[in-house]
Backbone bond lengths (Angstrom), bond angles and torsions (degrees), N, CA, C in turn:
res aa  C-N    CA-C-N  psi(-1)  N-CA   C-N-CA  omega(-1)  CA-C   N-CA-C  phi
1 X - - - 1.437 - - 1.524 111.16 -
2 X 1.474 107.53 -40.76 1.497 105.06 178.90 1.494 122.87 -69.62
3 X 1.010 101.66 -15.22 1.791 116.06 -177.74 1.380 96.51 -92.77
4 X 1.164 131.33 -16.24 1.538 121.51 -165.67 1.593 80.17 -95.52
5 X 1.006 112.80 -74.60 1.922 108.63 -176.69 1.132 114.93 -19.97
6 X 1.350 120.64 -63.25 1.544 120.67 -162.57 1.422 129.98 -83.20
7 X 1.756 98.87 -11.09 1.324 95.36 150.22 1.946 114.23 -73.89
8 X 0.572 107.82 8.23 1.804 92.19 173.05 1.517 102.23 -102.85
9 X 1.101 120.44 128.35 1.470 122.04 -179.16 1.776 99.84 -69.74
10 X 1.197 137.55 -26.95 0.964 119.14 170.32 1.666 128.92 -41.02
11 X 1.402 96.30 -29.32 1.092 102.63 176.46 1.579 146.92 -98.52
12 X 1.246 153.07 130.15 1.469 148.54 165.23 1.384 127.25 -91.85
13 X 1.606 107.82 103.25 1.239 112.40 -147.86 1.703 124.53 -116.90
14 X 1.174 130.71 94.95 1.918 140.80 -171.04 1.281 102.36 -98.52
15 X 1.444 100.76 116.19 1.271 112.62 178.10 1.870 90.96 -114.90
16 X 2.233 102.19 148.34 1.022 104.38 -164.09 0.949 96.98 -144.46
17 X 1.750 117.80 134.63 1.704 123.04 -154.06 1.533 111.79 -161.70
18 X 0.923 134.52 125.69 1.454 121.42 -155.57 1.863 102.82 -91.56
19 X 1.157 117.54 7.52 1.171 133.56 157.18 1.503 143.99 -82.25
20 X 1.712 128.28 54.47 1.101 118.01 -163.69 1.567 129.98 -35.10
21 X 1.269 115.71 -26.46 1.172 102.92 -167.17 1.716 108.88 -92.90
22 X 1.256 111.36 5.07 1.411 114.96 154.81 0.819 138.55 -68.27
23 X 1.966 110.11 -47.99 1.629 127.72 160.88 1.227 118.14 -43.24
24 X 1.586 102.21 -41.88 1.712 109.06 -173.24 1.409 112.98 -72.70
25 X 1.500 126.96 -10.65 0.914 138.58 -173.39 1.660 107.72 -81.43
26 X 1.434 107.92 -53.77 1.237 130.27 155.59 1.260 116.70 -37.92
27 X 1.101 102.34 -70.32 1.467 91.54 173.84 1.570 137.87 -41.94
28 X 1.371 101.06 -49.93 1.583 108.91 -176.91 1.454 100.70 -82.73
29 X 1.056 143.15 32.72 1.520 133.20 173.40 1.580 78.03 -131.43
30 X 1.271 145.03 -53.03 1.855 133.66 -175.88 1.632 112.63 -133.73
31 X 1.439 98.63 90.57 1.320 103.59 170.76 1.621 135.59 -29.72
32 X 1.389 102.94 -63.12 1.149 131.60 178.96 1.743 108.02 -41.77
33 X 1.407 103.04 -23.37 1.983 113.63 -178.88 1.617 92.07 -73.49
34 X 1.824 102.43 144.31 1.143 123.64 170.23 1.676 103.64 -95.97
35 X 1.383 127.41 152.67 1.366 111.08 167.59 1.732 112.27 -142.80
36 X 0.979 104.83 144.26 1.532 120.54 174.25 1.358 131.17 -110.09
37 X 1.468 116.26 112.66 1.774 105.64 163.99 0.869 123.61 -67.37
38 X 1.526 113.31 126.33 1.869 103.23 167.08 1.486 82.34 -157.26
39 X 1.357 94.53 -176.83 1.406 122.04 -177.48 1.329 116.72 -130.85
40 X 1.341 106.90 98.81 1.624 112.27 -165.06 1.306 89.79 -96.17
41 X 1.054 148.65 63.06 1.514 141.39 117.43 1.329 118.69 -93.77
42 X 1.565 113.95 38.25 1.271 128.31 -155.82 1.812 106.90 -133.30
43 X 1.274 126.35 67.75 1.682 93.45 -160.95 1.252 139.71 -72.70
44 X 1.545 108.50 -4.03 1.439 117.39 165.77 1.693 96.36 -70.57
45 X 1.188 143.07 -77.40 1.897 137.31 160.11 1.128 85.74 14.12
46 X 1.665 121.81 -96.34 1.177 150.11 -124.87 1.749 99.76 -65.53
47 X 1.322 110.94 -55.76 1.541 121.03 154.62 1.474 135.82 -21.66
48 X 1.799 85.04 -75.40 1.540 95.13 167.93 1.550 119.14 -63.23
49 X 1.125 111.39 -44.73 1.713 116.41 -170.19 1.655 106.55 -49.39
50 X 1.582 119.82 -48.99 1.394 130.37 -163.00 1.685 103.86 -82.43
51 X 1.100 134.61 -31.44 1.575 129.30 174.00 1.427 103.37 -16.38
52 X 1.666 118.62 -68.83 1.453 132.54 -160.91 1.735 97.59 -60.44
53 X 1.287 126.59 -28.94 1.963 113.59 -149.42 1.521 76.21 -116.23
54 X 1.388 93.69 146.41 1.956 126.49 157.56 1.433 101.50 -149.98
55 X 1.508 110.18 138.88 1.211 129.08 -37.64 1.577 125.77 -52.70
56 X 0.881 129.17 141.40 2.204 125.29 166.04 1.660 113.19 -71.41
57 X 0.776 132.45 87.88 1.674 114.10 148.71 1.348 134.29 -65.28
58 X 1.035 101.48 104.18 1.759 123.72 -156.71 2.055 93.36 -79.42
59 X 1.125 118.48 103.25 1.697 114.00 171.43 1.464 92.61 -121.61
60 X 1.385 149.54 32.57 1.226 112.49 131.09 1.334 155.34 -30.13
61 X 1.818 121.71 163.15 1.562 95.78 174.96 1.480 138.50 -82.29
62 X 1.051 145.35 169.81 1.253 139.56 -167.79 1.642 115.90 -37.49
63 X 1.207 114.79 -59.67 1.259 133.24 175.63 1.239 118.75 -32.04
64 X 1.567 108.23 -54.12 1.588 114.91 176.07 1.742 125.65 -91.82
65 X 1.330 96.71 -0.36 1.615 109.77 177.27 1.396 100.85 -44.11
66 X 1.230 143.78 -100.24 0.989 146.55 -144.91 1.889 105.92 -60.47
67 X 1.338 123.99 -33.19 1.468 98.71 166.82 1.485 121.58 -62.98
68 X 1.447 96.77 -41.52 1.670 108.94 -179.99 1.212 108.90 -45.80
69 X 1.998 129.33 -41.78 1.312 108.60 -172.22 1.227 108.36 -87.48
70 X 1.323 132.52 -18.55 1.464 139.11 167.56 1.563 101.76 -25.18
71 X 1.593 98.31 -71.46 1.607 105.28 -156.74 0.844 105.36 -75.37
72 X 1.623 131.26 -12.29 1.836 112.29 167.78 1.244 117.76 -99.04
73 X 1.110 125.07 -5.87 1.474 110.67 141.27 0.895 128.33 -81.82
74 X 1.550 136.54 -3.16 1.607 145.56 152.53 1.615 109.28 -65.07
75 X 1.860 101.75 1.07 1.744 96.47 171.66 0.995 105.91 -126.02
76 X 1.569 112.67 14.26 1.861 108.48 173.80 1.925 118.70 67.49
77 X 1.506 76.38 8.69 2.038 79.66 -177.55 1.812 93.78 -93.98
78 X 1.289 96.68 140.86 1.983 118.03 150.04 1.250 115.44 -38.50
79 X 1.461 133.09 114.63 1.428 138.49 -166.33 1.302 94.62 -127.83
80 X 1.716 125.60 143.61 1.101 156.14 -179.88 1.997 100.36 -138.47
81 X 1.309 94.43 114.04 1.415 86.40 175.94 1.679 106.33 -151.51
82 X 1.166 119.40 116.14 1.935 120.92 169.21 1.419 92.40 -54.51
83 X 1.916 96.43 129.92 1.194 105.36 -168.03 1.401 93.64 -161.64
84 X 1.605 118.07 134.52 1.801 115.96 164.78 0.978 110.37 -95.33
85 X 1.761 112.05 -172.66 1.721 129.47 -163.28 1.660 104.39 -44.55
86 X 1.380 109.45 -43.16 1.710 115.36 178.10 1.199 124.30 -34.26
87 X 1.441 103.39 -61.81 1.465 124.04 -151.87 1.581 100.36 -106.63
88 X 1.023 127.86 8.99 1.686 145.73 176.46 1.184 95.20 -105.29
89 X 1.522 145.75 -60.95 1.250 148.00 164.32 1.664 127.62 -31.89
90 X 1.990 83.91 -54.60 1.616 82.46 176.91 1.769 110.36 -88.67
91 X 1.402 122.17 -14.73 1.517 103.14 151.88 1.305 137.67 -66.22
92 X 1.097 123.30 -33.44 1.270 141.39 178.17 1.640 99.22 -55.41
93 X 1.910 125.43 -63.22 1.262 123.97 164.76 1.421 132.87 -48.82
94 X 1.386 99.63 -28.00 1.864 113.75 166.70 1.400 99.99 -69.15
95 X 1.467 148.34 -47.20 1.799 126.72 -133.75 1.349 64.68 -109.00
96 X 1.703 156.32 -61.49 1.039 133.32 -172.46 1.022 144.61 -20.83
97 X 1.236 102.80 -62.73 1.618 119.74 -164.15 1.740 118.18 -59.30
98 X 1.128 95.63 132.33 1.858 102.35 170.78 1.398 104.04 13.24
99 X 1.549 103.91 -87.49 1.674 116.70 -158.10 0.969 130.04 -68.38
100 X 1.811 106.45 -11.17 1.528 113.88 -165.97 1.496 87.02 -110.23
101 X 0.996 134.43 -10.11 1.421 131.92 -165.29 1.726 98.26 -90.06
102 X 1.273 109.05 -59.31 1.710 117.37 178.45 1.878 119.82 -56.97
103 X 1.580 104.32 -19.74 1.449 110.39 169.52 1.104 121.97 -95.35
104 X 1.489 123.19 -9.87 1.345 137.39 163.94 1.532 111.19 -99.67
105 X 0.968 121.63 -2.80 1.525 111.00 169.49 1.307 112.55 99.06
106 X 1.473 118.57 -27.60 1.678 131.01 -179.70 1.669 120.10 -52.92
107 X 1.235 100.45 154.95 1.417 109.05 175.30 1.775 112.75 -146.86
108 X 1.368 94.72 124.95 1.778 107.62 -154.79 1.235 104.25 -166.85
């Protein structure tokens, strides 16, 4: 997905992986990609890291889906993320709820 993005000049594109030698991998197949270490099994990371990017495309693995979308909507950024019945459920119960609804502006 990230390689498909960044070939479009429309786009400016940081991909973030707690694996350098992936980025680097990334890298040399699309220059034009920015890349970041972090460790998004982290959700304050995950938080802080996304402030700067709109929209996020969240492709983590299953496991961490649902913290990952936690913390980017704990940064008020636009999230795009491949996601099944699970993890559609438990977002849908995250942007809902009371607290997340009144910090996002929503009404539901």
């Amino acid at each position: 997905m990230a390689l498909d993005l960044a070939d479009d000049d429309r786009f400016s594109v940081t991909v973030a992986d707690i694996d350098e030698a992936t980025l680097e991998r990334l890298q040399a197949k699309e220059p034009k990609l920015s890349t970041v270490r972090a460790d998004l099994s982290s959700p304050s990371k995950v938080t802080e890291l996304v402030a700067g990017y709109s929209p996020v495309l969240s492709a983590v693995p299953g496991f961490m889906g649902s913290s990952t979308l936690e913390a980017i909507i704990e940064a008020r950024r636009n999230v795009e993320a491949p996601s099944g019945k699970r993890c559609q459920a438990r977002l849908s119960a995250i942007t809902h709820s009371p607290q997340t609804s009144s910090r996002l502006g929503m009404k539901g």
